[in-house]
C-alpha positions in Angstrom: 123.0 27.1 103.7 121.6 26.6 107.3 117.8 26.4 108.4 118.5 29.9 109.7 119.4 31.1 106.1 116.4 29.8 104.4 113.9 31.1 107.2 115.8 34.7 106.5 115.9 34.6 102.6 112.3 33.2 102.2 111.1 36.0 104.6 112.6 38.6 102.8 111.3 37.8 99.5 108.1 37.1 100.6 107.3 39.8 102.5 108.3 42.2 99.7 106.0 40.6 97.2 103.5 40.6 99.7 103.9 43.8 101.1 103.8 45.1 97.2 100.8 43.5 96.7 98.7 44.5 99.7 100.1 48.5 99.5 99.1 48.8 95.8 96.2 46.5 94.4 93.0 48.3 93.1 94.7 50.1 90.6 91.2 52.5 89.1 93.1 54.4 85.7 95.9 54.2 83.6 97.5 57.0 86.1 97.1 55.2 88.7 98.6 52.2 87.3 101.8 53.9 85.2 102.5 56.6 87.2 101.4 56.0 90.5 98.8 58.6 90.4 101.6 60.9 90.6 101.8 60.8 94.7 105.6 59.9 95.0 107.4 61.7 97.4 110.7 62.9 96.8 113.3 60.9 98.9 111.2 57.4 97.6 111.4 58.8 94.1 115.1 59.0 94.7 115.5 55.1 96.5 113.5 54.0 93.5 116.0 55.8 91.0 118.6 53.9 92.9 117.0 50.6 93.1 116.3 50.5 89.7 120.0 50.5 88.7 121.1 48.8 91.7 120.9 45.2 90.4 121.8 42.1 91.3 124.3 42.6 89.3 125.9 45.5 90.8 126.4 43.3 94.2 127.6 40.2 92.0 130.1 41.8 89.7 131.2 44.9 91.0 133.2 43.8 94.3 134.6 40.9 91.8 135.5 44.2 89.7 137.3 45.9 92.1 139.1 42.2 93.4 141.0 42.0 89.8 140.9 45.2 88.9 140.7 47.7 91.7 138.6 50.7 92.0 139.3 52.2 88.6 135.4 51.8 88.0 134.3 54.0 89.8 134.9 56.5 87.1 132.0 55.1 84.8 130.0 56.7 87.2 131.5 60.5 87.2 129.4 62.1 84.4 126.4 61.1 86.7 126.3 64.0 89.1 126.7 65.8 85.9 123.7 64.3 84.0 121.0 64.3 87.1 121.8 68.2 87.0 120.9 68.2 83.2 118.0 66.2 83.2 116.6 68.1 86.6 116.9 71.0 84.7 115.8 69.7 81.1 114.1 67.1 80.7 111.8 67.2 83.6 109.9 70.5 83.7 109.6 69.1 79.6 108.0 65.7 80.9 105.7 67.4 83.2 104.3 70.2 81.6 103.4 67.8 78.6 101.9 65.1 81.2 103.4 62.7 79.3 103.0 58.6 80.4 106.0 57.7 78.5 109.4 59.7 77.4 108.6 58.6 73.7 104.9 60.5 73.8 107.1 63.4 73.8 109.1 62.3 70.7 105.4 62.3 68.4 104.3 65.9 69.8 107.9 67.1 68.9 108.6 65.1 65.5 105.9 62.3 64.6 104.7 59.0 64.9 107.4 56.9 63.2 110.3 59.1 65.3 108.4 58.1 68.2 107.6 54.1 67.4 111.1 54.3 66.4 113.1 55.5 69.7 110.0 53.3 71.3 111.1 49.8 69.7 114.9 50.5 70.5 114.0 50.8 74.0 112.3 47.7 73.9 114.7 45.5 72.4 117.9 47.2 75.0 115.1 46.8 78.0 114.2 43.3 77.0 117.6 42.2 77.1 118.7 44.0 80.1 115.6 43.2 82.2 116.6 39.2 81.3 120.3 39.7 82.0 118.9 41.4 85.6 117.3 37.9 85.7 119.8 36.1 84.5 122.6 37.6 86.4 121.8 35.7 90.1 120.4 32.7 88.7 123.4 31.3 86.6 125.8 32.3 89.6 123.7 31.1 92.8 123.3 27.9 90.8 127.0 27.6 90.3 127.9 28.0 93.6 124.8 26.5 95.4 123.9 23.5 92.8 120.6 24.9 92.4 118.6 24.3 88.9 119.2 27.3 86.8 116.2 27.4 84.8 113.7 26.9 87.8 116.1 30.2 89.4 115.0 32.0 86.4 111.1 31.2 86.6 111.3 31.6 90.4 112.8 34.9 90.7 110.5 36.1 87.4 107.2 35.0 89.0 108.0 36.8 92.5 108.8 39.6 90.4 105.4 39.5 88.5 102.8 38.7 90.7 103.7 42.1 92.6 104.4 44.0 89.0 101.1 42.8 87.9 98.9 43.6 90.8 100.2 47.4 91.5 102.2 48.7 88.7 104.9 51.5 89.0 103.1 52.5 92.8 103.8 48.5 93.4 107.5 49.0 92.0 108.2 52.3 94.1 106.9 51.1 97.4 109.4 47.6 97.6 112.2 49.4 96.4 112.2 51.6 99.5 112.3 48.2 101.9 114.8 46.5 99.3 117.4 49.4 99.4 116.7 48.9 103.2 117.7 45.2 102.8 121.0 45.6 100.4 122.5 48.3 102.2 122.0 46.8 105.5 123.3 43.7 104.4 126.4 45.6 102.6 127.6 47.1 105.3 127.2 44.5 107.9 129.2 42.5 105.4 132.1 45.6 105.1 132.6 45.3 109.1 132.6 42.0 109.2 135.3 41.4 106.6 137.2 44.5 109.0 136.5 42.1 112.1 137.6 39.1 110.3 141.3 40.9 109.3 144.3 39.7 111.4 144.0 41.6 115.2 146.7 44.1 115.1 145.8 45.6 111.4 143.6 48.5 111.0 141.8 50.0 107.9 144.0 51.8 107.2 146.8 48.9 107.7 144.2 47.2 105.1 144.5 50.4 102.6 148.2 50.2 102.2 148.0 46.6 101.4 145.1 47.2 98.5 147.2 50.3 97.5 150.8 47.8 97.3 149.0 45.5 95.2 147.4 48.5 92.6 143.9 48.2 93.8 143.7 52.2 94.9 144.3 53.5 91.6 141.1 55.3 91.9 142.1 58.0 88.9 143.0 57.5 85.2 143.9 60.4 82.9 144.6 58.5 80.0 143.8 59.6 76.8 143.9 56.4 74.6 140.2 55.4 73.5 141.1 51.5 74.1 141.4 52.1 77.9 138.3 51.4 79.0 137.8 53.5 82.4 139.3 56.5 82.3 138.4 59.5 84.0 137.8 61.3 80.6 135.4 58.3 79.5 133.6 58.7 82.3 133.2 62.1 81.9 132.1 62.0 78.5 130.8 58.6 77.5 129.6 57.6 81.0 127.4 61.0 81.2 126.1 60.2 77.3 125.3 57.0 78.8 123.7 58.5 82.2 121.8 61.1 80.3 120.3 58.5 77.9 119.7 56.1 80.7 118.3 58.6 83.6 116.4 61.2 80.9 115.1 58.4 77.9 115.3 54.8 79.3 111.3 54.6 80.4 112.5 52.0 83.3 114.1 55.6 84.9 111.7 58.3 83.6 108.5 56.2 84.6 110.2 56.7 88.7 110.4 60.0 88.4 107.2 60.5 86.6 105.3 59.4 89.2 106.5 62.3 91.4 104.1 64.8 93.1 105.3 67.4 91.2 108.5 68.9 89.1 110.3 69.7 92.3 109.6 66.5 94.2 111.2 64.8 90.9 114.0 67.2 91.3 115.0 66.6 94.2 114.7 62.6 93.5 116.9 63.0 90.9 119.5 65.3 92.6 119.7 62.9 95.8 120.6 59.8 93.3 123.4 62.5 92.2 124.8 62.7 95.3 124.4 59.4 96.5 125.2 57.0 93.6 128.4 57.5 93.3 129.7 56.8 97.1 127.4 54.1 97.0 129.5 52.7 94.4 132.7 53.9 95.9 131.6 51.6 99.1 130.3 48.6 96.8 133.6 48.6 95.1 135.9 49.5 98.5 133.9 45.9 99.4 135.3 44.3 96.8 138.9 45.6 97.7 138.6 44.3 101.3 137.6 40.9 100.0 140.9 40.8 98.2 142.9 42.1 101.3 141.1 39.7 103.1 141.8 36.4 100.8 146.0 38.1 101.9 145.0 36.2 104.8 143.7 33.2 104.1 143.2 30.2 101.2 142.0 31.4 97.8 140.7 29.0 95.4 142.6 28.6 92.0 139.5 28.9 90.1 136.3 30.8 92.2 133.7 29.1 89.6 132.7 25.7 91.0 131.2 24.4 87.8 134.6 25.0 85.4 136.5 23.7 88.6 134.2 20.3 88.8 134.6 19.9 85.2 138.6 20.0 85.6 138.5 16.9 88.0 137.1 14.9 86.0 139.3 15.8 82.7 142.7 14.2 82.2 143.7 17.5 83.3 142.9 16.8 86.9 146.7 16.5 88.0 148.4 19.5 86.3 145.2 21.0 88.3 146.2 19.9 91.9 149.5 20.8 91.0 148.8 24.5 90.4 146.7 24.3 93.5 149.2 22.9 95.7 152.0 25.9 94.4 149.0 28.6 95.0 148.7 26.8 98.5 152.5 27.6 99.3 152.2 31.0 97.6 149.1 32.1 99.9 151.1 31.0 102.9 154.3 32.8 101.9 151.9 35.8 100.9 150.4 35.6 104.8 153.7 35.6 105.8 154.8 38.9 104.2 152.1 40.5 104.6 152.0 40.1 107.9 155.8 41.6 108.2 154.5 44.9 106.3 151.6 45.4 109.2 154.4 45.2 111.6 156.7 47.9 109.6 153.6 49.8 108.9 152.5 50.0 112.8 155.8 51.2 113.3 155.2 54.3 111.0 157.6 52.5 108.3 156.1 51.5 104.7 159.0 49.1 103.7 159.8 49.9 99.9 161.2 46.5 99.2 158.4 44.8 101.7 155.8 46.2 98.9 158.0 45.0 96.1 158.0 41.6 97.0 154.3 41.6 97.8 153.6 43.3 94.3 155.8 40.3 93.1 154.0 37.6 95.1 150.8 39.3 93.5 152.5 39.0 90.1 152.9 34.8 90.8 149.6 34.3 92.0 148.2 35.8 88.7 149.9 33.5 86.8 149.0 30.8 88.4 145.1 32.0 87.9 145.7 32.6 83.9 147.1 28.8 83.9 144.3 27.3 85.5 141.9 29.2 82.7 143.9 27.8 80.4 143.4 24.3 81.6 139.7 25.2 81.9 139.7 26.6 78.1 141.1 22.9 77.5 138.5 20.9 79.4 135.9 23.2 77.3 136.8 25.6 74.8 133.0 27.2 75.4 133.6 27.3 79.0 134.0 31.4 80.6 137.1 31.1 82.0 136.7 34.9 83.9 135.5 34.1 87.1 135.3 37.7 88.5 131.3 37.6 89.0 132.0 34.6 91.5 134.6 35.9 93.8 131.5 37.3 96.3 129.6 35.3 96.1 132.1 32.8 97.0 133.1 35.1 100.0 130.0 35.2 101.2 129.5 31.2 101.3 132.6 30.2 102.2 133.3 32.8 105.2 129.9 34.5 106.7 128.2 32.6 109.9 124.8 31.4 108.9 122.0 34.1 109.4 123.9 36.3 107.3 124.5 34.1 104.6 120.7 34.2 104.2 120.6 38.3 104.4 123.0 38.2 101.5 121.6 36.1 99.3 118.1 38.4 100.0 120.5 41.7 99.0 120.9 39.6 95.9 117.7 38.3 95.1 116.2 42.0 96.3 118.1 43.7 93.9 117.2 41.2 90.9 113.7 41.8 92.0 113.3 45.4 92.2 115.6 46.6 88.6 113.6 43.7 86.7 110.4 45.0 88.3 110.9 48.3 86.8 111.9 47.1 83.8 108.7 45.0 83.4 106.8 48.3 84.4 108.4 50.1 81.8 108.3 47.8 79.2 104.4 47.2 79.9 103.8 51.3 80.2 105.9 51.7 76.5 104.0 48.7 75.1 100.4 49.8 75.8 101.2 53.3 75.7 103.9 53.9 72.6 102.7 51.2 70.3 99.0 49.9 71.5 96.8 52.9 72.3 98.7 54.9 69.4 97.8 52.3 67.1 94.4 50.8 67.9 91.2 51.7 66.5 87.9 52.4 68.3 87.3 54.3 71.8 88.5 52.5 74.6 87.6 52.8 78.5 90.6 53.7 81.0 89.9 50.1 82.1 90.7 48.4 79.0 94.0 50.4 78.8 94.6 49.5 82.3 94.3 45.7 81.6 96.4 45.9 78.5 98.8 47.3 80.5 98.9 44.5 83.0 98.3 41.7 79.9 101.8 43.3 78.6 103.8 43.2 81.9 103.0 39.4 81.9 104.2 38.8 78.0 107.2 41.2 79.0 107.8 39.2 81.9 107.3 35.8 80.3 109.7 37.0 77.7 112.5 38.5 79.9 112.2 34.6 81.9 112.8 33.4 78.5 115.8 36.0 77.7 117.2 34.4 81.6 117.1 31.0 80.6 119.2 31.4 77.2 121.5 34.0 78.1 125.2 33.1 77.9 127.8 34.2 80.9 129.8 36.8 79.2 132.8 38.5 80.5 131.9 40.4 83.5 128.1 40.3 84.6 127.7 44.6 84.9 130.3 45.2 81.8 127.6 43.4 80.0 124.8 45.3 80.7 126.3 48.8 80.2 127.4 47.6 76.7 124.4 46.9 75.7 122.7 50.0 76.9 125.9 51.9 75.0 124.8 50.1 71.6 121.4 51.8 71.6 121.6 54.6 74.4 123.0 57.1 71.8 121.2 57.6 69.1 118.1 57.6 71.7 119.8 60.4 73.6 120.6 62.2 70.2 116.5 62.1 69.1 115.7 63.8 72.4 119.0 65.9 72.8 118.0 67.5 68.8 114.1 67.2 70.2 115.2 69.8 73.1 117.5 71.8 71.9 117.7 72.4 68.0 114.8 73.5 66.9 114.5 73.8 63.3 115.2 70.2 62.9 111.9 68.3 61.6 111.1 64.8 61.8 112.4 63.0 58.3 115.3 64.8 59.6 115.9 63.1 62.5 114.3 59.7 62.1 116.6 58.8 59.3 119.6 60.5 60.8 118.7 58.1 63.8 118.5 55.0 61.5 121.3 55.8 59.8 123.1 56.5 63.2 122.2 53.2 64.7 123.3 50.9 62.0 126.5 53.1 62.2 127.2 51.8 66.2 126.3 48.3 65.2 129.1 48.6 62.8 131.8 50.5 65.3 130.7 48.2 68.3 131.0 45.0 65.7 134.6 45.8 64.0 136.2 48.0 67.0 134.5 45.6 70.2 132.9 42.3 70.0 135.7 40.5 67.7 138.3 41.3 69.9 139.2 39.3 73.0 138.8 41.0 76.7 141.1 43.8 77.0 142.3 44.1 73.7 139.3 46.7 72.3 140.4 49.4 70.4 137.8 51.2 71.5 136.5 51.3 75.4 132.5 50.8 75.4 131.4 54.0 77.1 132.3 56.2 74.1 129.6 54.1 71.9 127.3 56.8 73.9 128.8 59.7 72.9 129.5 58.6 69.4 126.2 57.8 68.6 124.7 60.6 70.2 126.8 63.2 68.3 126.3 61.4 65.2 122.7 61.4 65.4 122.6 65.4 66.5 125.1 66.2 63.5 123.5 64.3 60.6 120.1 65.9 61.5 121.5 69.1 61.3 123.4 68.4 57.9 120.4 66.5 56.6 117.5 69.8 57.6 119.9 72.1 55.7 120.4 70.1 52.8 116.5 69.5 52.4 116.3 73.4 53.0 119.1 74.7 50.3 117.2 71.5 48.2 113.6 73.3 48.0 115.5 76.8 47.8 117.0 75.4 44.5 113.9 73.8 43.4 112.4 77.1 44.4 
């Protein structure tokens, strides 16, 4: 980190809280403050949809995705087009016509209070989480790789994040997430052409392609139909549009953008832009990720791209058998220049050399050994340690390899994106608190003021909270994985209450609150015994289908539980 860098990253961040802040303050009603007095146009309520799942994560973990894994995961993201489609035609005009502040007011006019508290507190206790992992997610990785304190990352980032949440609300929220986007996508694709520019002379993109696509990383499509494969183009389908339908149509952090649209159409077309854009936004994030691995072809990669487990190693009696695995990875990387230099040359002469891409596939094959050896050194060292180091690798890029200046962009495309998806999650946190829980529940006749103010109290005990969530969080697995699983645990029985709530309506509310009781504790069991006591990879079921179990399972036992209480008071009649 040069001067340059610090001048550009504390620029950034302070001119969006700042900007927030000035745009936004003097919020008069609880409209106003929740909603943005509904004056959102249409392309910003579509950047804000964006933003708000655009984390820091996202531009942390998912070019380390695609570096080990390729660009399988991009289909998580197919049922999306699908579900914008749905909700655009669903759930909106629904939302609207009832002028609802919240998705769970809906929930009460449709069933009743506890069907409503209840879909309510599982939102909060999935948001919570997720809005401290958003948190979380830069802070434990910048101060990896930069030395920085960890917990002061956490309050730092938190506080920026409040004092523009507090001041303006969702209006506050959807005004900096058009100039964030701005930031991360600039800095994204400056960062794609550079890696291009820093390639050998003589090899194009598409020279670049076929190396990616010799070493498995173009395997874009999956047809599989086992359930332990965890991105396949079936589970994206299906699971991963439960998931987006739960998370665009019932997850307050979303509905509260579009909410605040000027009208149904405006939040229409929102909605169908995020369609058509998230998933080649993805595509590119990932295809980043792919060039960092064609790129690291070229030059020296670390054994180990997690400088704290690394540190730890040197100063274990392990150090030695360390250095040695480095030392064979430095021979391999040269030998792996050497060939992959030789395939350019058969490949600029219209020739893709079969045996060539064997022996790179096979060189690949070496290096990954080498990798799993050094976590098993690291799992020696510290048997807590998290040996996957996939969350590091661009961050690593970007320190290691990008002239200072842009350094300092990229570390603002992080710390933007952590901003802006833990902004909205404060916001809806806040909006659900005071609106879902508070105002239902307290007594006496209260001014728009007072409900303005709670709202604002709540967005700070949210945001204290989510800092606290940050600063006790545990690294696990891979950053983004983390995130949609624990969205998966809770998105589906949401999505079942409003999918029954919508469509199916004979079903009352006992009905469906203790068919969604009964269906949550049913995930908690499937995710515990099929999921978490497994290691990595060997689930025997992948995460995305927890969505569309737990939505069919709610929608089902409704259904069998209002016709067993009907044929019950036919026989008692």
């Amino acid at each position: 980190m040069q001067q340059l860098d610090w001048i550009i990253l504390s620029v950034t961040l302070l001119f969006i809280v700042f900007y927030g802040v000035y745009k936004t303050k003097g919020s008069k009603n609880v409209e106003d403050y929740i909603l943005g007095n509904k004056e959102t146009p249409w392309w910003t309520v579509g950047l804000s949809v964006m933003a708000t799942q655009a984390s820091a994560i996202t531009f942390l973990s998912t070019p380390g995705q695609a570096y080990h894994d390729g660009m399988g995961f991009v289909q998580f993201y197919f049922g999306l087009p699908i579900a914008m489609v749905v909700i655009s035609m669903t759930f909106i005009p629904i939302y609207h016509r009832l002028k609802v502040f919240t998705a769970y007011e809906y929930l009460e006019q449709r069933f009743d209070l506890k069907t409503r508290s209840f879909t309510a507190i599982l939102f909060l206790i999935q948001r919570g989480l997720g809005t401290g992992l958003t948190i979380y997610a830069p802070s434990i990785i910048l101060s990896s790789i930069l030395g920085w304190n960890l917990t002061l990352l956490n309050v730092i980032i938190g506080i920026l994040v409040i004092i523009y949440t507090f001041a303006g609300g969702t209006k506050a929220v959807n005004v900096t997430q058009k100039q964030q986007m701005f930031i991360i996508m600039s800095g994204m694709f400056i960062t794609f052409f550079l890696i291009l520019h820093l390639l050998p002379n003589d090899m194009t993109f598409s020279n670049a392609m076929h190396i990616a696509g010799a070493n498995d990383k173009m395997n874009i499509l999956d047809f599989s139909v086992d359930p332990e494969n965890r991105y396949t183009f079936w589970s994206g389908i299906t699971g991963g549009f439960f998931l987006m339908l739960s998370y665009f149509g019932t997850d307050q952090s979303q509905v509260g953008r579009y909410l605040s649209g000027k009208s149904d159409r405006e939040s229409q077309m929102g909605l169908i832009m995020n369609g058509f854009l998230k998933v080649p936004m993805q595509f590119f994030i990932l295809l980043t990720g792919v060039m960092v691995f064609v790129f690291f072809q070229f030059n020296p990669v670390p054994l180990h791209f997690n400088p704290v487990n690394r540190d730890a190693v040197e100063k274990s009696v392990y150090a030695q058998q360390y250095n040695s695995l480095e030392t064979q990875l430095a021979q391999l990387s040269e030998e792996k220049k050497e060939y992959n230099l030789l395939y350019i040359d058969h490949l600029n002469q219209n020739f893709d050399n079969p045996i060539l891409r064997q022996k790179l596939i096979s060189l690949s094959g070496k290096e990954k050994d080498l990798h799993d050896q050094a976590k098993e050194i690291i799992a020696k060292v510290d048997s807590k340690a998290e040996t996957n180091d996939k969350d590091y690798v661009f961050i690593y890029f970007i320190l290691n390899y990008l002239p200072s200046g842009l350094i300092g962009l990229l570390l603002a495309v992080i710390l933007s994106a952590a901003m802006s998806s833990s902004a909205s999650g404060l916001t809806a946190l806040a909006s659900t608190t005071a609106i879902d829980i508070y105002k239902r529940n307290v007594t006496g006749e209260k001014s728009e003021k007072h409900f303005v103010n709670a709202t604002k109290y709540f967005t700070l005990l949210w945001g204290a909270i989510a800092i606290l969530f940050a600063c006790v969080g545990t690294l696990f697995e891979n950053l983004i994985q983390l995130v949609n699983i624990v969205g998966s645990i809770f998105y589906g029985t949401v999505l079942g209450v409003f999918l029954v709530g919508f469509y199916i309506k004979f079903v009352k509310a006992n009905a469906i609150f203790y068919s969604a009781v009964i269906s949550q504790i049913t995930i908690f069991f499937i995710y515990y015994f099929t999921i978490h006591i497994y290691p990595n990879g060997q689930e025997k079921l992948g995460y995305l289908w927890l969505n569309f179990i737990g939505a069919s399972l709610t929608v089902v036992l409704s259904i069998l539980m209002q016709l067993g209480s009907k044929g019950k008071r036919k026989v008692m009649a």
